[in-house]
N, C-alpha and C positions, 0 to 999 in steps of 0.2 A: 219387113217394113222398109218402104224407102228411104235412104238418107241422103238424098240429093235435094243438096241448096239454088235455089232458082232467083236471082237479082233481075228483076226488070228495069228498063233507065241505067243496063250495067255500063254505059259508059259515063255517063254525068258525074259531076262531082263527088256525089255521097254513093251514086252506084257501084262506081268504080272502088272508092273506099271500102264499101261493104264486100265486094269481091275480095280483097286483100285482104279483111281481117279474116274470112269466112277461110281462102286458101292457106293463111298463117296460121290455124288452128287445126289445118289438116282434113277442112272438111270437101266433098266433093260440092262441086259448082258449075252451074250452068247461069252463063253468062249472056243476058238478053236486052238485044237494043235495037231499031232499027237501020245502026251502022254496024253491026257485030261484021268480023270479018269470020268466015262460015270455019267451023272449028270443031276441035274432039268436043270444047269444054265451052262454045259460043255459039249462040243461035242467034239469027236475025228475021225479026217477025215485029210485026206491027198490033201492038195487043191494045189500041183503038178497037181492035173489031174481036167480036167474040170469036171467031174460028183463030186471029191469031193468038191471042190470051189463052185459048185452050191450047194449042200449042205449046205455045211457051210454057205451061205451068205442066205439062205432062207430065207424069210420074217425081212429081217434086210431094218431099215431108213439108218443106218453109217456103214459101215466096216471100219475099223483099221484094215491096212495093218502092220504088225509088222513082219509078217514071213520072211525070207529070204535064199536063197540056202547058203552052206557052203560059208566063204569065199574067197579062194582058186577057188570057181567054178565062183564066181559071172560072168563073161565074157561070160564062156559058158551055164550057165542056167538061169542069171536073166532075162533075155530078154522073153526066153517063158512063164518062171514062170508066168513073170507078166503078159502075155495073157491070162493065163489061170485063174487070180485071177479077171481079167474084164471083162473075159465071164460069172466071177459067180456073179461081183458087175451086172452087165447089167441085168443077167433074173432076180435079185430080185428085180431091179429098185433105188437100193440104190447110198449113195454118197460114194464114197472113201475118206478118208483119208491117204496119204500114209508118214510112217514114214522114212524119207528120210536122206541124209548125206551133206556135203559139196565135193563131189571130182566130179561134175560137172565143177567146174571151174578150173581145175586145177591149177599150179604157183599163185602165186599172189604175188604182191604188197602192198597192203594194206589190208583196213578192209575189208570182202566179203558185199557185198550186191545182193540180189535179181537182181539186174540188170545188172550184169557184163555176159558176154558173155561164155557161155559155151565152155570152152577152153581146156579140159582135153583132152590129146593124150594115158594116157599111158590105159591098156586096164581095169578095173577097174574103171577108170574113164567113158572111152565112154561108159562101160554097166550100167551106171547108166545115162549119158545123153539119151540115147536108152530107157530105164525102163522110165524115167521122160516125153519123148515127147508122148509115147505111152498111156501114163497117163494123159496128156492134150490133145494129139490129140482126143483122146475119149471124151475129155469133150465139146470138140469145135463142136466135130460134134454130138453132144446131147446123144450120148451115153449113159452115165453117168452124174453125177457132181461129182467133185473132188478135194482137194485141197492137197498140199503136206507142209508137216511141215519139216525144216531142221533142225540139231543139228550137232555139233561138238562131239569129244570123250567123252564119260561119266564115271560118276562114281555114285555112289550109292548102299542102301540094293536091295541084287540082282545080283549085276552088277560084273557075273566070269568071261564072255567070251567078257574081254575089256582093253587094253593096263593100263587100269586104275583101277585093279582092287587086284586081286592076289597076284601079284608081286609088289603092293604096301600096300593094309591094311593085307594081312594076312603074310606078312615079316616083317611090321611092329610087329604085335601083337605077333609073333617071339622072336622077338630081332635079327632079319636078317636085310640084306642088302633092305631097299626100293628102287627099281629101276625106275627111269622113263625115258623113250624110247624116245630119243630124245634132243638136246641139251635141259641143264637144266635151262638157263638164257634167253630163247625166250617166248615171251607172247605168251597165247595159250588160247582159248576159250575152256571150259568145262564145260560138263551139267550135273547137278546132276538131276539124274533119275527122281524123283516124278516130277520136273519143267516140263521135256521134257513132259512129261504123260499129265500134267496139259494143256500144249501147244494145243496138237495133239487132247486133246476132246475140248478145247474152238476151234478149225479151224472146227471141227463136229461139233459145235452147231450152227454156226455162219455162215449165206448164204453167207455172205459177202466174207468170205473165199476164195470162188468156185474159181474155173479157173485160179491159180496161186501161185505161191510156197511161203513160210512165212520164215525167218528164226527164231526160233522156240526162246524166252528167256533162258537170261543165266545171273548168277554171273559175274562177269568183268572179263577180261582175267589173270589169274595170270603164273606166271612164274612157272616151274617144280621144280625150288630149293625153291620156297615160299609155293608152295602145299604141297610138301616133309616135309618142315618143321611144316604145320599145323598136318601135320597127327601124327609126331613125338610129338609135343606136347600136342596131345591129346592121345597117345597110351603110351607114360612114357618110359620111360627106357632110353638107349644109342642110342643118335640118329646115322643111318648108313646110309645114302644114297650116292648113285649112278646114275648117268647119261648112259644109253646105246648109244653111237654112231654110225656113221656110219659104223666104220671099224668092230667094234665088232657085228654088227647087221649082217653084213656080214659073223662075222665067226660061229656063232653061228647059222645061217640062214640055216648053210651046214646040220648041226643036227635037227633044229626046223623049221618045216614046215610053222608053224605060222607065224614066225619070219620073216624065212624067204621071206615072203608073201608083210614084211611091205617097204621094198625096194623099189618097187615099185612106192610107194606114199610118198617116205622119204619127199619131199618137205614139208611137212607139221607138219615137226619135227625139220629142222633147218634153220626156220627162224619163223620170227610172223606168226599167222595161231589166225585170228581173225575175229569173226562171227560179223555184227552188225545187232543186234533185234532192230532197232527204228522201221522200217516199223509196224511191229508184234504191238507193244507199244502204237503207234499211232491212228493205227485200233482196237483195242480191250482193251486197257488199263482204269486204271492204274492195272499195272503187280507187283504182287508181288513175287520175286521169293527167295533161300534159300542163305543165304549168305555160301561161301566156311566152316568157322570153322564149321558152325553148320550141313551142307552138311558132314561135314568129321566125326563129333561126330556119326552122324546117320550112319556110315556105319561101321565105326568102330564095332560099337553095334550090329550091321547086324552082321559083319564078327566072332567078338567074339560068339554069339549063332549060327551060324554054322559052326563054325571051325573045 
């Protein structure tokens, strides 16, 4: 039986993550991206297309799904993306793992759990309940085996291309303005990177996993002005933070494509937007995960040596 670990998107933020914790456990790893530098332990293959997916996925036990189309396209390319990354888990016979998000449910009320009904209308949302059914429907009809790990926005070493990342530790370490995207006083679940990583290889290791989505451990929800504030205390200087709201997200959205992008899914910036990991905790525990200050010292430290 094989036991090589296959991360697709192995350089992006959570890719990369997942290589780490996957080699810290001592497991073999094959490392796939379209920038991989060609290697004992990296491949570089474009797994848009089904001959480079089957590729990539050859003789792999686990894929780690981590790759994803730009965000802006998710609508119109994650849907076949992801056909093409399960015609490559299928010929190697392997399990998926897919590193998955919360905007399946959309609005909510309270904390999310695993079991709330897939309610998201806006399009972003339904290309990810679309990606998520295609990824169990395959598991149901033997397909594959596959499990999906969810996470809320992150932060962590690594972590450029996230509402939580830039615009907050390297404005810190500035003496700029930290901004955070979205009312500053609503509790908000956040995953510091190594956790989510740690999550997404124990649902790989664990059969138990299979055929049903996790959401993935995390630190307690804190608030954008109490995160704002840790990061200030551990970066020194004059603390300067800022809130982006709606109206300003709006005007600034005219100029920044990104930005502009996050409209869409505002719901989950001004109000609570709170993940609960018991299920996860109860099945595979006890979880130890990073507590926020020391989650923030580590990125800090990230973001100072590549600044």
């Amino acid at each position: 039986m094989s036991d090589l670990h296959v991360v697709l998107g192995a350089t992006g933020a959570i890719g990369s993550a997942v290589v780490a914790e996957l080699t810290a456990r001592g497991r073999r790893v094959r490392a796939v991206s379209r920038s991989a530098n060609p290697g004992p332990h990296e491949l570089r293959a474009d797994v848009t297309t089904t001959e480079g997916a089957i590729a990539a996925c050859q003789g792999a036990a686990v894929v780690y799904q981590c790759a994803q189309p730009n965000y802006a396209s998710w609508a119109a390319e994650f849907p076949d993306f992801t056909r093409t990354v399960l015609a490559g888990v299928e010929a190697a016979g392997a399990k998926l793992v897919m590193a998955d998000n919360l905007y399946v449910y959309g609005p909510v009320t309270g904390p999310m759990t695993e079991d709330l009904p897939y309610a998201a209308t806006n399009p972003k949302g339904r290309a990810r309940i679309e990606v998520d059914d295609l990824i169990l429907d395959a598991h149901r009809a033997g397909r594959i085996r596959a499990t999906l790990g969810r996470a809320s926005d992150y932060y962590g070493p690594g972590g450029v291309n996230t509402v939580i990342g830039p615009t907050v530790f390297a404005a810190a370490l500035a003496g700029k303005t930290a901004r955070w995207v979205g009312d500053l006083d609503q509790p908000h679940t956040i995953a510091y990177l190594p956790d989510t990583a740690a999550g997404l290889v124990t649902l790989g290791e664990r059969a138990e996993a299979d055929g049903r989505a996790w959401h993935l451990p995390a630190a307690e929800p804190i608030t954008g002005r109490a995160f704002l504030d840790l990061v200030w205390a551990a970066a020194g200087g004059t603390p300067k933070s800022a809130g982006l709201g709606r109206g300003m997200q709006r005007l600034v959205g005219l100029f920044h494509p990104m930005v502009r992008e996050f409209g869409e899914t505002w719901y989950q910036r001004d109000r609570p937007f709170v993940s609960d990991d018991s299920a996860f905790r109860k099945a595979f525990g006890p979880v130890d995960v990073t507590p926020h200050p020391a989650g923030v010292a580590a990125t800090l430290d990230w973001y100072r040596q590549h600044a």
